[in-house]
Short mmCIF file of the C-alpha atoms (twelve columns), coordinates in Angstrom:
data_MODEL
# 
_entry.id   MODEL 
# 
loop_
_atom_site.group_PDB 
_atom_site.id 
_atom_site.type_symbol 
_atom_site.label_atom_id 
_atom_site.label_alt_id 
_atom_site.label_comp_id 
_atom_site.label_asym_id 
_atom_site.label_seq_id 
_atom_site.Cartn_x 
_atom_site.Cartn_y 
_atom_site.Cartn_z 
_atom_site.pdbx_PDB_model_num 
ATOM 1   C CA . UNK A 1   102.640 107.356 78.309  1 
ATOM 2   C CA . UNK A 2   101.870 110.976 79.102  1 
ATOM 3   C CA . UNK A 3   103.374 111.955 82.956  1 
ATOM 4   C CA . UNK A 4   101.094 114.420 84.045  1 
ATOM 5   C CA . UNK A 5   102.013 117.661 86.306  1 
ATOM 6   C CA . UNK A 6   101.216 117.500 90.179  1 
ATOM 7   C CA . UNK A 7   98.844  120.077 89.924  1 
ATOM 8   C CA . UNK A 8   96.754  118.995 87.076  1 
ATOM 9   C CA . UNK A 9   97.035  115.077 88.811  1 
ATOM 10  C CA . UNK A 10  95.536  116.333 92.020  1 
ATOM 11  C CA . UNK A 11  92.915  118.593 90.231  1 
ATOM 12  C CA . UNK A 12  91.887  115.496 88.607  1 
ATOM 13  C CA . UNK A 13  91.833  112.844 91.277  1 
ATOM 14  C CA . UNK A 14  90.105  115.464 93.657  1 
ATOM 15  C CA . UNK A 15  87.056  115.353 91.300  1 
ATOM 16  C CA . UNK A 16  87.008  111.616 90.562  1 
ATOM 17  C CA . UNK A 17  87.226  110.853 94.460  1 
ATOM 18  C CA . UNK A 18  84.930  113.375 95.403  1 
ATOM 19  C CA . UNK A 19  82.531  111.452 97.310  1 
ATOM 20  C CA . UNK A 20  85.800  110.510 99.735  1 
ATOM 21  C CA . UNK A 21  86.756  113.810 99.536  1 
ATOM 22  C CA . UNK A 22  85.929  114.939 103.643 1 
ATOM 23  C CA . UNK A 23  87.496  111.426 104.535 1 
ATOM 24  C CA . UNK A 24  90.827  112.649 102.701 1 
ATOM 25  C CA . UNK A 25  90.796  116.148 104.621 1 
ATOM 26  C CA . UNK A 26  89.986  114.312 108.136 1 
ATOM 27  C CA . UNK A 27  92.916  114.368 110.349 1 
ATOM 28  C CA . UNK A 28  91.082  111.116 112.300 1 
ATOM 29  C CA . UNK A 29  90.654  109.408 109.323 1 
ATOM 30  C CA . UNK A 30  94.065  107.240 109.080 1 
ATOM 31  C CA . UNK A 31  92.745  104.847 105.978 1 
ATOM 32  C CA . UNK A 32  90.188  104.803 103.548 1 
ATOM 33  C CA . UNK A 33  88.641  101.688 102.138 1 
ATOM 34  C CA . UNK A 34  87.175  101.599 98.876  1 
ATOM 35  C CA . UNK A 35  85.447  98.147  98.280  1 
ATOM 36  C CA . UNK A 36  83.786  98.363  94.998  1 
ATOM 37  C CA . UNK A 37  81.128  101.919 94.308  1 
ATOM 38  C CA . UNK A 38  79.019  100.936 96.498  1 
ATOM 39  C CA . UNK A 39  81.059  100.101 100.087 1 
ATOM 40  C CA . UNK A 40  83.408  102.455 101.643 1 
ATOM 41  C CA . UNK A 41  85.140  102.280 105.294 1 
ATOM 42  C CA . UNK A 42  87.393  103.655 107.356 1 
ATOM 43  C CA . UNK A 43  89.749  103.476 110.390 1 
ATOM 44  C CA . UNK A 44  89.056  106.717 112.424 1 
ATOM 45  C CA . UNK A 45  90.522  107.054 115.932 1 
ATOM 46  C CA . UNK A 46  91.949  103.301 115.538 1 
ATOM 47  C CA . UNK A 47  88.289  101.868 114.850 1 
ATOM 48  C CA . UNK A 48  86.841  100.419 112.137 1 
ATOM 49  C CA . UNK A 49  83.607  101.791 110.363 1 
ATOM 50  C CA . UNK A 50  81.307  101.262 107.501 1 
ATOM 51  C CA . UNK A 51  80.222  104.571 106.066 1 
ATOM 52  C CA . UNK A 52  77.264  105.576 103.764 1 
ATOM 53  C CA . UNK A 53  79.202  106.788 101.112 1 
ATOM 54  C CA . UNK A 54  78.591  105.965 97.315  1 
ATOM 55  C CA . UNK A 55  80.104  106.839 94.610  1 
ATOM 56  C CA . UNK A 56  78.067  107.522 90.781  1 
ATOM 57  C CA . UNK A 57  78.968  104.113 89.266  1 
ATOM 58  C CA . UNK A 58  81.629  102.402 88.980  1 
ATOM 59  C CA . UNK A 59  83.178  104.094 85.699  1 
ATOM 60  C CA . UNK A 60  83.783  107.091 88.568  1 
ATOM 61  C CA . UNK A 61  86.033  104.475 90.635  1 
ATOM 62  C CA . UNK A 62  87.753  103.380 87.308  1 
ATOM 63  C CA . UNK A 63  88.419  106.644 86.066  1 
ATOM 64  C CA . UNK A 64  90.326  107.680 89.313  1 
ATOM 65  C CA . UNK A 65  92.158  104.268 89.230  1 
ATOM 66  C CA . UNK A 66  93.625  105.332 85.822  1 
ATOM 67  C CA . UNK A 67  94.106  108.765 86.795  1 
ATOM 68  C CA . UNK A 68  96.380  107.529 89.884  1 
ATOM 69  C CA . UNK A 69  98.209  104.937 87.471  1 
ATOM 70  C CA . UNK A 70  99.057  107.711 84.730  1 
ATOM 71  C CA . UNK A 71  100.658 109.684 87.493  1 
ATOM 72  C CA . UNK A 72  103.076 106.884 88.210  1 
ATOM 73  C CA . UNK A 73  103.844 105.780 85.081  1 
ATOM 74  C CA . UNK A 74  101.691 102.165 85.412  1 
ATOM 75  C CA . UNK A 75  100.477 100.687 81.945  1 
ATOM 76  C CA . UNK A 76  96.422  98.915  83.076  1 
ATOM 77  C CA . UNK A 77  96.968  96.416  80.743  1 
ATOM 78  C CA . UNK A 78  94.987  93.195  80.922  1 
ATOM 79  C CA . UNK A 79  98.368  92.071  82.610  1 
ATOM 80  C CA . UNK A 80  97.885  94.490  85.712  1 
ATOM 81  C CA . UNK A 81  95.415  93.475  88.183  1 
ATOM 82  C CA . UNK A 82  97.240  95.670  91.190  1 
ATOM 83  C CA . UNK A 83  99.458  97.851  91.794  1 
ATOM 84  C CA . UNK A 84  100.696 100.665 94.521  1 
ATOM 85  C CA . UNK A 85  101.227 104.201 94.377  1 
ATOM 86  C CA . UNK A 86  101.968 107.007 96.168  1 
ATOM 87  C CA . UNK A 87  100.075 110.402 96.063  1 
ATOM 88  C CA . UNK A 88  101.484 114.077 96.088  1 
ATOM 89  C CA . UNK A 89  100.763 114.798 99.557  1 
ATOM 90  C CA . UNK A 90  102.297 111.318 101.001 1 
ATOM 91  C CA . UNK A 91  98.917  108.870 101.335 1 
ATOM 92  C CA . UNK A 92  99.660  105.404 99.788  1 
ATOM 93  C CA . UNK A 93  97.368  104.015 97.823  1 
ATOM 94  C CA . UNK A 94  97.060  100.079 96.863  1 
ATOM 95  C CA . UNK A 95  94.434  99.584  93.658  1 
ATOM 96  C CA . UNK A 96  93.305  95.692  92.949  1 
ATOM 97  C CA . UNK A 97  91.493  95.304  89.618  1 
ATOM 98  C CA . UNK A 98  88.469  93.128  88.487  1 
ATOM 99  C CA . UNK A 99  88.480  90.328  87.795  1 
ATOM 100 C CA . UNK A 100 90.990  89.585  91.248  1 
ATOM 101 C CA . UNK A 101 88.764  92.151  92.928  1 
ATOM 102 C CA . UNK A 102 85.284  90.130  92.720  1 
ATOM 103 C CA . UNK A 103 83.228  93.405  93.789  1 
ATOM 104 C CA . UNK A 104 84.609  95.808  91.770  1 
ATOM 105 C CA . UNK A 105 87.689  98.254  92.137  1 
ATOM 106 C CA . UNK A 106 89.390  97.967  95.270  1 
ATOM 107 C CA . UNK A 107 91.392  100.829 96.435  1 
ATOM 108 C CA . UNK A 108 92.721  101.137 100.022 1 
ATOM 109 C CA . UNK A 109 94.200  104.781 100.928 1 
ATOM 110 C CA . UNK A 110 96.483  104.741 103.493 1 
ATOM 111 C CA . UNK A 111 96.640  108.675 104.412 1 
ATOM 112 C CA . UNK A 112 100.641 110.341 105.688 1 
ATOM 113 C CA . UNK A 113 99.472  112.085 108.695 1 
ATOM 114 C CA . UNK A 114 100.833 115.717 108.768 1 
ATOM 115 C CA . UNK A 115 101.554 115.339 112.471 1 
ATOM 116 C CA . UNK A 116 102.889 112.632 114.328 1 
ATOM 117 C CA . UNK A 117 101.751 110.679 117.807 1 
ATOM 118 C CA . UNK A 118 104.090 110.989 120.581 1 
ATOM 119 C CA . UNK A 119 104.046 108.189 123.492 1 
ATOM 120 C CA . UNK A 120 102.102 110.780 125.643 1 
ATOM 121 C CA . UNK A 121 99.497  110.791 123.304 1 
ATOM 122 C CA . UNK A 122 99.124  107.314 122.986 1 
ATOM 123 C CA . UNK A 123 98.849  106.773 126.699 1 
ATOM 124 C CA . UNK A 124 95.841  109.526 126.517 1 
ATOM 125 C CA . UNK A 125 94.465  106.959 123.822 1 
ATOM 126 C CA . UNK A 126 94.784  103.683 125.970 1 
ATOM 127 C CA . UNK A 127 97.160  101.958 124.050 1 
ATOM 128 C CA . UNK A 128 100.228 102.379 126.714 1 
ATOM 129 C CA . UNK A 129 100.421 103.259 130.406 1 
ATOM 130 C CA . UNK A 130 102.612 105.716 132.080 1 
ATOM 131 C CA . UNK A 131 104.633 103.654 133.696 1 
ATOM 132 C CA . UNK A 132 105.174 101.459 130.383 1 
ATOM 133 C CA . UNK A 133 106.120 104.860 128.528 1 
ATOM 134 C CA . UNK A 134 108.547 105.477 131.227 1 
ATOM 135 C CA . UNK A 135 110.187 101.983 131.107 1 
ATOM 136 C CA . UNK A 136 110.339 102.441 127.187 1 
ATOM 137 C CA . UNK A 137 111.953 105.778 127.545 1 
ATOM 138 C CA . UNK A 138 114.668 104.336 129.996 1 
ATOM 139 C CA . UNK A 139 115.137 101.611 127.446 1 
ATOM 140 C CA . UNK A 140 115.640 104.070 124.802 1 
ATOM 141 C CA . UNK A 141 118.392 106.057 126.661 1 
ATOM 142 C CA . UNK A 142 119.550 103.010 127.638 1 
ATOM 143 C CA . UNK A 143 120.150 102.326 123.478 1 
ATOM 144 C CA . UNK A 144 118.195 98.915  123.554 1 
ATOM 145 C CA . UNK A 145 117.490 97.460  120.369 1 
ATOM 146 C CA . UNK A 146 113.615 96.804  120.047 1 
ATOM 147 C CA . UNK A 147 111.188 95.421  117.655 1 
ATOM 148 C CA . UNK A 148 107.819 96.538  117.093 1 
ATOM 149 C CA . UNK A 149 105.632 93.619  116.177 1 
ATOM 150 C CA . UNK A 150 101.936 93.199  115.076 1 
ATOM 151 C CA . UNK A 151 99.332  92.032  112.869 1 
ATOM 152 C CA . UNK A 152 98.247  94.970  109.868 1 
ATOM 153 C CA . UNK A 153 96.678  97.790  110.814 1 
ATOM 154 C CA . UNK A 154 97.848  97.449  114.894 1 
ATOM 155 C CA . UNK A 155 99.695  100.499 114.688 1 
ATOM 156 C CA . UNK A 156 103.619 99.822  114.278 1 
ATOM 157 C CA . UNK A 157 104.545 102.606 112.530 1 
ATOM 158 C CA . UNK A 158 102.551 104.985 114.547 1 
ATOM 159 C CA . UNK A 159 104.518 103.462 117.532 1 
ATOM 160 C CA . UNK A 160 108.189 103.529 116.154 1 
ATOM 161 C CA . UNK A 161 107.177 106.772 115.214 1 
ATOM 162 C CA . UNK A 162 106.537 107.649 118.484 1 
ATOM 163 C CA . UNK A 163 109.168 105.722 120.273 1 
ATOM 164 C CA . UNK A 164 112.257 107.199 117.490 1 
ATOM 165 C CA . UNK A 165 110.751 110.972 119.018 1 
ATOM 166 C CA . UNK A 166 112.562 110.060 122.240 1 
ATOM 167 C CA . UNK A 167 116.128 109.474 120.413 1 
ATOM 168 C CA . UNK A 168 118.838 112.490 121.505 1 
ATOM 169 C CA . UNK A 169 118.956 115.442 119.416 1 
ATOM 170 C CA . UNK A 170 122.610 115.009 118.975 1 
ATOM 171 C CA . UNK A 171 122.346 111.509 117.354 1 
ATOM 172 C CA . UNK A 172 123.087 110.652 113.594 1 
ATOM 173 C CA . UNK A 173 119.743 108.431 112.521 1 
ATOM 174 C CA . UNK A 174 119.027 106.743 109.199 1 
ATOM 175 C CA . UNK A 175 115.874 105.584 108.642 1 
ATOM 176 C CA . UNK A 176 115.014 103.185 105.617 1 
ATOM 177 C CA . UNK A 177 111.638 102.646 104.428 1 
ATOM 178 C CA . UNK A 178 109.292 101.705 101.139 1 
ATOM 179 C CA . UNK A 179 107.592 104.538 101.405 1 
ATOM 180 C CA . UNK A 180 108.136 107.612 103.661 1 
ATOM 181 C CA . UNK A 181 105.902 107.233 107.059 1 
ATOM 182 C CA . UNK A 182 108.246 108.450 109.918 1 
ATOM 183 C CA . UNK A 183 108.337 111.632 110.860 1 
ATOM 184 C CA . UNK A 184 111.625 112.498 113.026 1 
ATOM 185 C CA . UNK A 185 112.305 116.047 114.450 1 
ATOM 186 C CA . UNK A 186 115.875 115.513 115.447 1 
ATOM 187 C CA . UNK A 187 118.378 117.388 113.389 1 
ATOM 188 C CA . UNK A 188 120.812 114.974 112.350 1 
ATOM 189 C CA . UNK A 189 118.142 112.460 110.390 1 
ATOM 190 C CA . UNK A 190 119.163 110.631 106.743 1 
ATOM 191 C CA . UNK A 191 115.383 109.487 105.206 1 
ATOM 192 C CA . UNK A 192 115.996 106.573 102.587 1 
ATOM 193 C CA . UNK A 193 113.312 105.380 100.601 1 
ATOM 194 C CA . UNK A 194 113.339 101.930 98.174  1 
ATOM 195 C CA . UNK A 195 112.759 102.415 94.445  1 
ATOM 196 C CA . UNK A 196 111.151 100.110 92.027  1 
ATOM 197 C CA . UNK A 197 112.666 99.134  88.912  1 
ATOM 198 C CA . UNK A 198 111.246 100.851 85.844  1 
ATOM 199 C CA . UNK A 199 108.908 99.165  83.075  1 
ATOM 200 C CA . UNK A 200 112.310 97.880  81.670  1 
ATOM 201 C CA . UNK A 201 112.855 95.439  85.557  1 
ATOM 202 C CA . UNK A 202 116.084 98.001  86.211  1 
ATOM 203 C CA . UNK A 203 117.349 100.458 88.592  1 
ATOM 204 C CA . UNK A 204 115.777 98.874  91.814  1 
ATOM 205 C CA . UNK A 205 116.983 99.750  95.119  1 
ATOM 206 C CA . UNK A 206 115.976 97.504  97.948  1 
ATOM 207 C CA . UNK A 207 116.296 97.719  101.880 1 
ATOM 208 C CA . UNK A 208 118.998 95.452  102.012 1 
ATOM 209 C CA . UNK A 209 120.425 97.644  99.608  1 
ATOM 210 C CA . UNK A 210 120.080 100.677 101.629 1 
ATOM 211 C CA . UNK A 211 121.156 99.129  104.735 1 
ATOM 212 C CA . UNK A 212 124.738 98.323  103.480 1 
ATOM 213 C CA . UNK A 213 124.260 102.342 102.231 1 
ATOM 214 C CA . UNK A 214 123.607 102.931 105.839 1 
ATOM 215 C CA . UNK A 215 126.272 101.083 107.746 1 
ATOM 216 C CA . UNK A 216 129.188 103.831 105.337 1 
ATOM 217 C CA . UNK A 217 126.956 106.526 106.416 1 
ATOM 218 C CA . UNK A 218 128.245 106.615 110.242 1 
ATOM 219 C CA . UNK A 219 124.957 106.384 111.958 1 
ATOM 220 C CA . UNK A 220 124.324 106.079 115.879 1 
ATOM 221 C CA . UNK A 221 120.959 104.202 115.334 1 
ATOM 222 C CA . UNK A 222 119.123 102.582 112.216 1 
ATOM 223 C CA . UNK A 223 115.189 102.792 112.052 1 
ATOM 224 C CA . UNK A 224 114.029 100.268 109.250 1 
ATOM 225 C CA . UNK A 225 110.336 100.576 108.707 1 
ATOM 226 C CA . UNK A 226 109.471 97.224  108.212 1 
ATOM 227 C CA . UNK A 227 110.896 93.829  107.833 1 
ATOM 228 C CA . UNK A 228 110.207 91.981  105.290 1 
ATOM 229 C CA . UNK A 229 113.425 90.037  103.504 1 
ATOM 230 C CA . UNK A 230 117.060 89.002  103.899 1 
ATOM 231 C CA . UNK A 231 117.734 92.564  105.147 1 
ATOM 232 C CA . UNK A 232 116.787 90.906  108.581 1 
ATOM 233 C CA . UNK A 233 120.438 89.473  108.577 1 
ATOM 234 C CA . UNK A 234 121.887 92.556  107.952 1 
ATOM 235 C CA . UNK A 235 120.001 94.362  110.360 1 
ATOM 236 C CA . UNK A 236 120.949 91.831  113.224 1 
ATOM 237 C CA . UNK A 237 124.393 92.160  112.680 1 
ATOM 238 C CA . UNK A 238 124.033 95.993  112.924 1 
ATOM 239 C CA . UNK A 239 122.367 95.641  115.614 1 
ATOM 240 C CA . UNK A 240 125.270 93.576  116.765 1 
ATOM 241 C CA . UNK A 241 128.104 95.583  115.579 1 
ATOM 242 C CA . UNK A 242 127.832 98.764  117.739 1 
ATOM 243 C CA . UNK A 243 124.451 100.497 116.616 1 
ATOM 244 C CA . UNK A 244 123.035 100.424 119.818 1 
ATOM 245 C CA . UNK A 245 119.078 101.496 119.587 1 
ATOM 246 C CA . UNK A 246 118.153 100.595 116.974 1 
ATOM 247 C CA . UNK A 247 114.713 99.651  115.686 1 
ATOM 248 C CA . UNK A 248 112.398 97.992  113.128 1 
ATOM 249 C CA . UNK A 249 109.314 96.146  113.102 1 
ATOM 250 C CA . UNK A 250 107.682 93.322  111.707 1 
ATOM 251 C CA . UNK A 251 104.739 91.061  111.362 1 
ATOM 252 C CA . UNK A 252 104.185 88.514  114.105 1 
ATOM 253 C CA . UNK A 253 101.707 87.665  116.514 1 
ATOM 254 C CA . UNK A 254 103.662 87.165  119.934 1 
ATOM 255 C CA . UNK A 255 107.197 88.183  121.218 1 
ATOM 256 C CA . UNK A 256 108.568 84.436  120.520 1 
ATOM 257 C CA . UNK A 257 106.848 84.557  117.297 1 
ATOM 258 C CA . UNK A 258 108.687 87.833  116.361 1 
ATOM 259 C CA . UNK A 259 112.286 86.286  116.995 1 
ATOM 260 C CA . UNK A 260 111.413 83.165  115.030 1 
ATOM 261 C CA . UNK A 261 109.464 85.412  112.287 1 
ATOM 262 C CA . UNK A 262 113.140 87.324  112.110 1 
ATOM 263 C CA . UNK A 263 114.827 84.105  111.985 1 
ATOM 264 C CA . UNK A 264 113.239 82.800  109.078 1 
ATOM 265 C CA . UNK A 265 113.697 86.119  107.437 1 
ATOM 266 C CA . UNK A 266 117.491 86.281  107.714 1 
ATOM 267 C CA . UNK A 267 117.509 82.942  106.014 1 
ATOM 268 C CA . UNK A 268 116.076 84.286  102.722 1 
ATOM 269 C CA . UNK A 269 119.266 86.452  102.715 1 
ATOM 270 C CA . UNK A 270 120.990 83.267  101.188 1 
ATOM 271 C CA . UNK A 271 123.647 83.269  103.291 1 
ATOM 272 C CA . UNK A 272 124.389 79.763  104.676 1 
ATOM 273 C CA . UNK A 273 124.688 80.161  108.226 1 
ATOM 274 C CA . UNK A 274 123.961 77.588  110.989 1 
ATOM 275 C CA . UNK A 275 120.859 77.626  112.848 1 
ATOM 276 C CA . UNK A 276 122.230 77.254  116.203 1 
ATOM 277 C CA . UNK A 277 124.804 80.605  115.036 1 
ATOM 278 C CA . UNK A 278 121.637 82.729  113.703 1 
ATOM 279 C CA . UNK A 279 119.431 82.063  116.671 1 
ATOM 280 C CA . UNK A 280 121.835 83.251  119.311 1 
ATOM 281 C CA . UNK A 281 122.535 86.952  116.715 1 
ATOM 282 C CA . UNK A 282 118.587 86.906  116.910 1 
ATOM 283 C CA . UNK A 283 118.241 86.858  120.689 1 
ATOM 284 C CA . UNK A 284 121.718 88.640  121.315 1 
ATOM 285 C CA . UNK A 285 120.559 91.990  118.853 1 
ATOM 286 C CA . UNK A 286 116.994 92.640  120.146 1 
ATOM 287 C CA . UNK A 287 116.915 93.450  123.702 1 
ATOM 288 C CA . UNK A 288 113.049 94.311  123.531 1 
ATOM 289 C CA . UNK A 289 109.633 93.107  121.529 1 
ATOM 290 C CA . UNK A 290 106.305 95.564  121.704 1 
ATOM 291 C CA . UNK A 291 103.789 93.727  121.063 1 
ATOM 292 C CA . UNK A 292 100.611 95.640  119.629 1 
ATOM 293 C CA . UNK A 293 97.053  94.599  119.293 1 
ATOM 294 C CA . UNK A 294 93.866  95.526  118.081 1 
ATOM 295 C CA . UNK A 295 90.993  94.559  120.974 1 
ATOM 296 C CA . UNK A 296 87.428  95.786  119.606 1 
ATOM 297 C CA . UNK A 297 88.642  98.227  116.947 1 
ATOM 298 C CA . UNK A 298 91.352  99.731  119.192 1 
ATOM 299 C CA . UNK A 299 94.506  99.934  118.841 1 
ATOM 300 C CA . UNK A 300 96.826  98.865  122.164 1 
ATOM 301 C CA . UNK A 301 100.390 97.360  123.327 1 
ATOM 302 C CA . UNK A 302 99.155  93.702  124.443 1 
ATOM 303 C CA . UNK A 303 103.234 93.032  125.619 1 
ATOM 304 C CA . UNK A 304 106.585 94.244  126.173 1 
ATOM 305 C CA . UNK A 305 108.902 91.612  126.556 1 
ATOM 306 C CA . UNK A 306 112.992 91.089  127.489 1 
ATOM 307 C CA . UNK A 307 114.678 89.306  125.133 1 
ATOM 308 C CA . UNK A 308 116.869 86.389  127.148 1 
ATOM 309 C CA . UNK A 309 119.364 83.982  126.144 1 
ATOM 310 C CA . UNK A 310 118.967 80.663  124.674 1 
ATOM 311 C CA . UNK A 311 117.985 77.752  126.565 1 
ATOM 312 C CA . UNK A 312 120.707 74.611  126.600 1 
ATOM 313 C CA . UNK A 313 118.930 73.513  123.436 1 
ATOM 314 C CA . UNK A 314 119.015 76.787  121.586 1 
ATOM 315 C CA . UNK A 315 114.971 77.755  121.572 1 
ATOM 316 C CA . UNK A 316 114.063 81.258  122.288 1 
ATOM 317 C CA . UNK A 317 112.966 82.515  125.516 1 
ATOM 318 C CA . UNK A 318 111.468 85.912  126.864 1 
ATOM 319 C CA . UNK A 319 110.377 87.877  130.108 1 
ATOM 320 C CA . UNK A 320 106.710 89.586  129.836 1 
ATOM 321 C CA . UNK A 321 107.569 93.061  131.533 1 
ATOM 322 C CA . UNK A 322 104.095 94.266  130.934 1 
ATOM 323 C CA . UNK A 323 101.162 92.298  129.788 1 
ATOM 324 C CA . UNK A 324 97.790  93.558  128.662 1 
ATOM 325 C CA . UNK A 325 95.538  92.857  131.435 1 
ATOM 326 C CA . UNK A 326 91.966  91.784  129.634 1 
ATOM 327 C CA . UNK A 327 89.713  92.145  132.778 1 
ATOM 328 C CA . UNK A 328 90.196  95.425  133.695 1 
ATOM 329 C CA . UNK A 329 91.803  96.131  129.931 1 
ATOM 330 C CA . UNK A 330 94.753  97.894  130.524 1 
ATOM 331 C CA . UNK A 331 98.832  97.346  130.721 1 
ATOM 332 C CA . UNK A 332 100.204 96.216  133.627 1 
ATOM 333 C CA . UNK A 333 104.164 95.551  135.107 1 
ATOM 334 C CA . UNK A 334 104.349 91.772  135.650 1 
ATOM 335 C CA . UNK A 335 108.155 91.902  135.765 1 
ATOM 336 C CA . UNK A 336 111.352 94.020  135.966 1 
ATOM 337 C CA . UNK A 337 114.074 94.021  132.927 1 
ATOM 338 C CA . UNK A 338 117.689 92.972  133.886 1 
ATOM 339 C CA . UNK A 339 118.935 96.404  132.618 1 
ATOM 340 C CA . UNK A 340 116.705 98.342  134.424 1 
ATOM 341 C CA . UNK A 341 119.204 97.817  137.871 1 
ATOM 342 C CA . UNK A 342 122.155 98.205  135.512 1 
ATOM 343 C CA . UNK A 343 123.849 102.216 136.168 1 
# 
């Protein structure tokens, strides 16, 4: 296959998604949806919208789809019915083929945002408080491990994003991700990024792989995007070993939910470790679970919860600190955090 040049790749795709084309160059545009020719949405300011855009036919959707695929190398045989890639200027892009795709071409363009959201601006936004962006900042200095949870599309890596800003300059931080999404403006940051094995199923590099990299590399703190696998274990006992603040996040729907979710991901590590053992690293490493939401297309923190100890019979508990109050829709402080007396 033919790799094409950057230049002559973006040339091309710029005049085979030219009906998108404003969407792409719209700073409040965070995803494009392409369902088929004839449907196309997007999340703009953290809502959800159906535009009136069209494109020609669907040959114009197919011939950007194997546009994007020659740039990364992908063969559309009759074998290939998805596949992800990521474009010159950073937006991710996730193409599912007929006949999976019953409409048509499906292509979902997740856009790399050229500037980042600090906590300030998501208080501005409604999706934190003040006083909940102060408590996160003291948990922060503090070096409390947290985990950002949430269903897709609530916003976690907007919010680690935000929350890593608040790390000391003069920290060493790794950060370890599938694709490159946070953008930290300390000095001392390491960016690792996974790699896919080649057509011949070689020269993969996973998370888990990078997080042994990372625990030789002398870091303060560890950001992992997103957790997904047995790189859960490892992360816990990083967590556990004397990287104070670090962070991650995952999909789950509730704080409890999030410590169980991590639980059942350390166990596809295949290490054989007792229940019992791994619950009390699970509720001993994270300190703090942000909850995120999305409440009528918005984007907001529903809780922030303390991580306790076990009970007797080794379940998981937690203290709400803030809960999203649904009546007059906004954060509130239910509770106070046991470190937050501590000097």
């Amino acid at each position: 296959m033919t790799v094409i040049s950057e230049s002559v790749f973006e040339a091309a795709l710029a005049f085979f998604l030219a009906p998108v084309g404003e969407l792409m160059a719209d700073e409040s545009v965070r995803e494009v949806m392409i369902n088929g020719p004839d449907q196309v949405y997007v999340e703009e300011n953290g809502e959800l919208r159906l535009t009136d855009i069209r494109f020609e036919d669907e040959d114009q959707l197919h011939s950007a789809v194997r546009n994007i695929a020659q740039y990364v190398g992908v063969h559309l045989k009759d074998h290939v019915s998805r596949f992800d890639a990521r474009l010159p200027a950073g937006h991710r892009v996730h193409v599912v083929l007929p006949p999976v795709s019953r409409q048509g071409v499906s292509v979902t363009i997740r856009k790399h945002s050229k500037s980042s959201f600090g906590l300030d601006q998501l208080v501005k936004l409604g999706a934190l408080s003040e006083e909940s962006t102060s408590f996160l900042r003291t948990a922060i200095e503090k070096e409390k491990n947290l985990v950002v949870a949430g269903g897709t599309g609530t916003g976690k890596t907007t919010f680690i994003n935000a929350m890593s800003a608040l790390i000391p300059n003069d920290e060493r931080i790794v950060t370890i991700e599938d694709a490159a999404e946070l953008q930290l403006e300390q000095e001392h940051v390491v960016s690792l990024e996974t790699r896919a094995p080649d057509r011949h199923g070689i020269g993969a590099v996973t998370i888990r792989d990078l997080l042994h990299s990372s625990l030789r590399m002398r870091p303060d703190r560890i950001i992992v995007g997103e957790c997904r696998g047995g790189e859960a274990l490892d992360l816990l006992q990083a967590m556990n070993t004397g990287h104070g603040g670090s962070m991650s996040t995952v999909h789950a729907n509730s704080p409890i939910e999030t410590l169980r979710r991590l639980e059942t991901l350390a166990l596809f590590s295949g290490e054989e470790i007792p229940l019992r053992f791994l619950r009390a690293q699970v509720a001993s490493a994270i300190q703090l679970v942000v909850q995120l939401q999305r409440l009528g297309g918005k984007r907001s923190v529903a809780a922030i919860s303390e991580v306790l100890p076990l009970t007797d019979d080794g379940e998981y508990r937690v203290r709400d600190i803030f809960l999203f109050d649904y009546q007059e829709k906004r954060l509130e402080r239910v509770a106070s955090a046991g470190f937050e007396s501590m000097a």
